[in-house]
C-alpha positions in Angstrom: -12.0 3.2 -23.5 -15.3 5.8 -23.9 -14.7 7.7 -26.6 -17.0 10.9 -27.8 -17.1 12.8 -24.8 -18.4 16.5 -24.8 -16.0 19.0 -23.3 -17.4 20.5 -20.4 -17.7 20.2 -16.7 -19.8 17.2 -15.4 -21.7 15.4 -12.8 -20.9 11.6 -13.1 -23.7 9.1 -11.9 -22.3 5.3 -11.1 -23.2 1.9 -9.1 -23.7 -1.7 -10.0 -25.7 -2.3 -12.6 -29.2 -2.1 -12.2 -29.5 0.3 -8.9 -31.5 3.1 -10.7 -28.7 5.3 -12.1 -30.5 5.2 -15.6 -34.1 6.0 -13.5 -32.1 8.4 -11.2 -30.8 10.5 -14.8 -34.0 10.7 -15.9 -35.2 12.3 -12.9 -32.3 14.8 -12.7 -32.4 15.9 -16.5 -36.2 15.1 -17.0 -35.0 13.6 -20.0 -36.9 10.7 -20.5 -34.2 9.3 -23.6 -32.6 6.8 -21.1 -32.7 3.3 -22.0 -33.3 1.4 -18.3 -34.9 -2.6 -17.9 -35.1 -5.0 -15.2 -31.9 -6.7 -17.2 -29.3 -6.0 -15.6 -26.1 -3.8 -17.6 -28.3 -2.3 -20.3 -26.1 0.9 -20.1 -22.9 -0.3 -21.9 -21.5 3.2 -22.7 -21.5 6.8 -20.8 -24.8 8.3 -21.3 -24.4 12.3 -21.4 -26.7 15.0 -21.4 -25.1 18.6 -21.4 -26.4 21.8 -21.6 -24.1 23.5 -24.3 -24.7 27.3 -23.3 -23.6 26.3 -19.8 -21.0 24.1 -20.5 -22.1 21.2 -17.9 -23.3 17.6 -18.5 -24.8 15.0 -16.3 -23.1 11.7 -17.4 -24.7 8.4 -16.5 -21.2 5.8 -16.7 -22.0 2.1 -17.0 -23.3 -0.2 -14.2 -20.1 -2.7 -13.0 -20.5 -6.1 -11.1 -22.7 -8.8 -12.2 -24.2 -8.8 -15.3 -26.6 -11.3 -16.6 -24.6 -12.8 -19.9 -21.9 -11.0 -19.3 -18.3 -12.6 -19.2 -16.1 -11.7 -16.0 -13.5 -10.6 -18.3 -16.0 -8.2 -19.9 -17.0 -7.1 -16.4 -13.5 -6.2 -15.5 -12.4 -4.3 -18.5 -16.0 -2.4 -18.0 -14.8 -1.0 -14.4 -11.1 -0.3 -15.9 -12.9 2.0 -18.4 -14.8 3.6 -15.4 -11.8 4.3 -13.9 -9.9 5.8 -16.4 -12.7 7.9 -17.6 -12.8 9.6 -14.0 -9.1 10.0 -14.0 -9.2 11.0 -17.4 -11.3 13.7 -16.6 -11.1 14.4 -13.2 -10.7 18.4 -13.4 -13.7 18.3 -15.3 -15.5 16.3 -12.6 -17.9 18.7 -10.5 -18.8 15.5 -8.6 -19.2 12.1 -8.4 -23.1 10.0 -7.4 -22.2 6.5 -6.5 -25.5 5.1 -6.6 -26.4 2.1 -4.2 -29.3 -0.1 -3.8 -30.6 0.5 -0.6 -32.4 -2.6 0.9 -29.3 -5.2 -0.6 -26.1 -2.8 -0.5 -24.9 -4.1 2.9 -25.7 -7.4 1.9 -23.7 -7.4 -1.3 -20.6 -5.4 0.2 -20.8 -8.4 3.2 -21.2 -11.0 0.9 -17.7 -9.9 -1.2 -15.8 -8.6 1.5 -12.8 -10.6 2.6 -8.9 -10.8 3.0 -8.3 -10.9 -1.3 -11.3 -9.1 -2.5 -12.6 -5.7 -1.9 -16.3 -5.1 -2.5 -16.4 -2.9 -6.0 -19.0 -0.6 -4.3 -16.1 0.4 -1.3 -13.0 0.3 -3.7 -14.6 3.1 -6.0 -15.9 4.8 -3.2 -12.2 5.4 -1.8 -10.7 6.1 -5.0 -13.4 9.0 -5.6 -12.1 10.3 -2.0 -8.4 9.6 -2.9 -9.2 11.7 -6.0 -10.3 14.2 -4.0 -13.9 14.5 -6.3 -16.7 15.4 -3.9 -18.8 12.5 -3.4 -22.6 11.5 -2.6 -23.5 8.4 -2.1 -26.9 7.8 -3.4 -28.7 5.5 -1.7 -31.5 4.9 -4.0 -35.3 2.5 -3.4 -35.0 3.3 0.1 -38.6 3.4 -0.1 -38.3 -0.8 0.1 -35.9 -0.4 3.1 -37.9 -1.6 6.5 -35.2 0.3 9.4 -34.2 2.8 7.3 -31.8 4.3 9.9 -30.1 1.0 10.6 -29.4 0.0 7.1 -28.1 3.6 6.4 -26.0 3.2 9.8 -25.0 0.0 8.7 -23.8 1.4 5.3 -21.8 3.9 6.6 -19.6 1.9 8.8 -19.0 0.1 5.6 -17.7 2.8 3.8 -15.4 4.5 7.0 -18.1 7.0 8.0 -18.6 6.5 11.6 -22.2 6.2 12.3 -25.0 7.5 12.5 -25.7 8.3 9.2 -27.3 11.7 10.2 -24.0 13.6 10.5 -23.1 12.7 6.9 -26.1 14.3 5.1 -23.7 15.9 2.7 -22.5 12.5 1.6 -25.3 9.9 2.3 -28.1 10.9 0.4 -31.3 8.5 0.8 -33.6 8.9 -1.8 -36.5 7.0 -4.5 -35.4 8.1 -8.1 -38.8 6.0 -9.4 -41.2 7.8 -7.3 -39.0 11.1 -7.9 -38.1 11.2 -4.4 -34.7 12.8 -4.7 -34.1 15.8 -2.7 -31.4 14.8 -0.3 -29.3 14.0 -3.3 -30.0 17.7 -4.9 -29.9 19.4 -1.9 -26.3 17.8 -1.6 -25.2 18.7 -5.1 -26.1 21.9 -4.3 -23.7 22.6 -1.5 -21.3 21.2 -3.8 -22.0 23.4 -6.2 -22.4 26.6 -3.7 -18.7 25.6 -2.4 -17.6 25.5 -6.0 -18.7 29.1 -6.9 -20.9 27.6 -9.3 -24.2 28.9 -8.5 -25.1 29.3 -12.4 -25.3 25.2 -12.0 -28.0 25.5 -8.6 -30.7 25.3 -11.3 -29.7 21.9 -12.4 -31.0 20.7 -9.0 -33.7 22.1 -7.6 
């Protein structure tokens, strides 16, 4: 399991690999020490970036699904460790940014939806609610996405969020990390924050 975790309060980024949650960190810290690539699964282990005098980290956690070279087994044992680093550290979790692909996240949630398997993007979406972690769902290059509305519509009644979209802005954030496009998503966090008391954190995301 990840190991060498700072001790302090935390914003978790995580998706299938190669959504943008590497691009989307960059843009949040305006770090620019992220390793990202076309390859799919180049994050293997949490990438943090804390802010020691206020205690608070943004941690990018490692993409899960299909990786190119990558063993199923592998895979598998690489969404376990997901999951027990959010349970693990769950109190410590200020919120959790499940990061989608916007023009092919239907598709992919379609295309492994059925009576034995449960899409990964839909099964760690319902654990973060079961946790009870506040949860934005990033839905990230919707810049390539034709009928924007639609697709998010779409995307919603796959998660349980009756449609439209529009009534969820506190959950469904449509954004561009690569052409820095990401206001929905901060203005999100920062209701999250506001409802937490932790206004010393509103500068994180603006």
């Amino acid at each position: 399991m990840f190991e060498t975790r700072p001790d302090c309060d935390e914003v978790v980024l995580l998706g299938r690999s190669n959504v943008g949650k590497s691009t989307l960190m960059r843009e949040l810290t305006g770090h620019t020490g992220f390793t990202t690539g076309r390859k799919p699964g180049v994050t293997r282990s949490p990438n943090h970036y804390d802010w020691a005098s206020e205690s608070f980290m943004f941690t990018d956690l490692p993409g899960f699904g299909f990786m190119s070279g990558v063993e199923s087994s592998q895979r598998e044992q690489i969404k376990t460790d997901i999951v027990r680093y959010i349970e693990s550290n769950a109190e410590s979790i200020l919120a959790a940014v499940l990061v989608v692909d916007g023009k092919s996240a239907v598709e992919i949630i379609d295309r492994h939806s059925g009576p034995d398997e449960i899409p990964h993007d839909i099964e760690l979406f319902s654990f973060l609610w079961e946790l009870d972690l506040p949860t934005v769902v990033a839905v990230n290059k919707i810049d390539k996405v034709e009928n924007k509305d639609n697709q998010l519509d779409d995307l919603c009644d796959r998660l349980g969020l009756y449609p439209p979209w529009q009534q969820w802005q506190d959950t469904i954030a449509p954004i561009s990390a690569k052409r820095g496009s990401i206001e929905p998503l901060e203005e999100a966090l920062q209701a999250i924050f506001s409802d937490q008391r932790r206004d010393d954190l509103l500068k994180f995301v603006t």
